[in-house]
C-alpha positions in Angstrom: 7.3 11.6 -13.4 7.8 12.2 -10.1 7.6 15.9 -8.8 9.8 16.8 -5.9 8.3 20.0 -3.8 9.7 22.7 -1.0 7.9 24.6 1.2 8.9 26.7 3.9 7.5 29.8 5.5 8.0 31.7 8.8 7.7 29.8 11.9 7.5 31.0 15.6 6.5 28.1 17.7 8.0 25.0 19.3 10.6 22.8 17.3 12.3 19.9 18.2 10.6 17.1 20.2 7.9 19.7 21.3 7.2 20.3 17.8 6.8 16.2 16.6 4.4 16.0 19.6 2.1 18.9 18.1 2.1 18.3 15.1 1.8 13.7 15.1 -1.7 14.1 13.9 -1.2 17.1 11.1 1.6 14.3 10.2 -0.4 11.6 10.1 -3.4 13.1 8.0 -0.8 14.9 5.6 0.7 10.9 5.4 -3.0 10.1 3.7 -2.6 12.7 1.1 -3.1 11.0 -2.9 -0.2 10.9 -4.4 2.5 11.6 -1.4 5.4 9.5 -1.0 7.2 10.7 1.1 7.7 14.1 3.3 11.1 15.6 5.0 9.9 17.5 7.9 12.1 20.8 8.2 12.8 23.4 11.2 15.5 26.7 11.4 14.8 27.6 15.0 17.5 30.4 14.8 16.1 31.7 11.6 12.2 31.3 13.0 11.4 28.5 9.6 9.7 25.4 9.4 8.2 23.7 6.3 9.1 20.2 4.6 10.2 18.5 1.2 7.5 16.4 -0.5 8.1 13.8 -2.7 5.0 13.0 -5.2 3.7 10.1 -8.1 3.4 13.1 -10.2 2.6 17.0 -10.4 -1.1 17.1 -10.7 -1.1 15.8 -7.2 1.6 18.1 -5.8 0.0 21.1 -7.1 -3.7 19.6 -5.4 -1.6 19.5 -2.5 0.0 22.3 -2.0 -3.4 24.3 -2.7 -4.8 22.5 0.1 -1.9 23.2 2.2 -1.6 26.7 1.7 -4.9 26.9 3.0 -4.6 25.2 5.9 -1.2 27.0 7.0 -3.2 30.8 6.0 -6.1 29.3 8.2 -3.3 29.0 11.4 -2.1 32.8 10.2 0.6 31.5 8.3 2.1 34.4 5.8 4.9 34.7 2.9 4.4 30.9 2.3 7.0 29.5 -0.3 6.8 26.9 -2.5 9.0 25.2 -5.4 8.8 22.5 -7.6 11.2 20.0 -9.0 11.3 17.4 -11.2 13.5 14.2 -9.9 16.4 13.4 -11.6 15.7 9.7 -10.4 19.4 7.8 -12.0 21.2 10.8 -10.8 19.5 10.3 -7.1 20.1 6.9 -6.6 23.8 7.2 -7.4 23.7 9.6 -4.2 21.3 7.5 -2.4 17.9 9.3 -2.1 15.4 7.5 -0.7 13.6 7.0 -4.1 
């Protein structure tokens, strides 16, 4: 079953085309990650957020994940780090063409 996950968390640095040029190799390494599909890349630069929606094969490897992840972003003083999990209605999605 396929487990769809949001994260977001406070955010102060560059965004935009400034931001894909910092972060290309984060982007590539997170790209490696077992069990990832797919990840949406998200910025608010007037409410100071950044984070992303993840698409995994199934939740053992979203939770493995987002431990990892956590980490990382505490390691780079990131705080108040939020995170929600989903299952995929996949028949629903595809009538409103997700890229499932």
């Amino acid at each position: 079953m396929k487990i769809l996950v949001q994260i977001d968390f406070p955010y102060s640095g560059s965004f935009g085309a400034e931001m894909a040029a910092a972060f290309t190799p984060l982007a590539e390494s997170i790209a490696q990650e077992r069990g990832l599909i797919w990840k949406m890349w998200t910025e608010n630069s007037e409410t100071n957020e950044a984070g992303g929606i993840y698409l995994f094969e199934d939740k053992s490897s979203a939770e493995t994940y987002l431990k990892m992840h956590t980490a990382r972003l505490e390691s780079f003083g990131v705080r108040d780090i939020r995170a929600k999990f989903f299952t995929l209605n996949e028949p629903l999605s595809h009538i409103t063409r997700a890229p499932v």
